[in-house]
C-alpha positions in Angstrom: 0.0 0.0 0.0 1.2 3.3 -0.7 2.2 5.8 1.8 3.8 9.2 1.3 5.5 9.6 4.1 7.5 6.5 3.2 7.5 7.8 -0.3 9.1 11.2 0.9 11.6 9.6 2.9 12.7 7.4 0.0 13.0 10.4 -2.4 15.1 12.2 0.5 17.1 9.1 0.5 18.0 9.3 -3.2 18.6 12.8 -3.2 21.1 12.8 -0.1 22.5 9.7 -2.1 23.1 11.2 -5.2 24.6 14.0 -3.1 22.3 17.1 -4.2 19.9 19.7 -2.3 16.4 20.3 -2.5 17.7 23.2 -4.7 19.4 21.4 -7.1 17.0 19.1 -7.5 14.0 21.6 -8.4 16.6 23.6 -10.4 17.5 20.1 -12.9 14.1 18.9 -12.9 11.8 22.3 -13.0 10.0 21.4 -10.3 9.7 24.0 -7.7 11.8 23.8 -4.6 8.3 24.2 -2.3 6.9 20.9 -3.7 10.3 18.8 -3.5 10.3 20.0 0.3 7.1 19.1 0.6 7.5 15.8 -1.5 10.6 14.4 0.8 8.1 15.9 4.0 5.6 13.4 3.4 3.4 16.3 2.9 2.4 15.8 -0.5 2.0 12.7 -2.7 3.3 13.1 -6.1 1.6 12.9 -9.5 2.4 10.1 -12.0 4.2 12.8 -13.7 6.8 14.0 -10.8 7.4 10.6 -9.8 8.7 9.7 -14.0 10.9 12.8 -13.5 12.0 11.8 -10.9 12.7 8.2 -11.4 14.9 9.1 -14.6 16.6 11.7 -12.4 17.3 9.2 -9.7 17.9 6.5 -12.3 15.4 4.0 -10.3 12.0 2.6 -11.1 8.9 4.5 -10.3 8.1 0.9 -8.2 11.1 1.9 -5.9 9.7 5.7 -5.3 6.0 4.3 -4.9 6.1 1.6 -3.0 10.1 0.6 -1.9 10.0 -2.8 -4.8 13.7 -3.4 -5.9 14.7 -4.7 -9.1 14.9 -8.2 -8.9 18.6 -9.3 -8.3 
């Protein structure tokens, strides 16, 4: 089942992983800063839209961002 708050701390995850800030992040993928804060916050759930961006941006699967599913090893 999907829940944001685990969703925001997932995209907080990659972001800290890939070693950028909330600014950078909004800045690469034109979305604004406000709704990546409130993204990673568990605030917010994102659209099927942000969470493509942000899979490519992340290079992971929207299944990891949803709901924490791996790739297969």
């Amino acid at each position: 089942m999907f829940d944001k708050k685990e969703c925001g701390e997932r995209l907080r995850w990659l972001r800290k992983t890939k070693g950028k800030t909330q600014d950078e992040v909004s800045s690469d993928v034109n979305i604004s800063v406000d709704t990546i804060r409130k993204l990673e916050q568990g605030r917010r759930a994102p659209s099927v839209e942000i969470v493509s961006i942000l899979a490519k941006y992340y290079e992971t699967t929207t299944d990891y961002i949803i709901f924490g599913i791996t790739q297969p090893d």
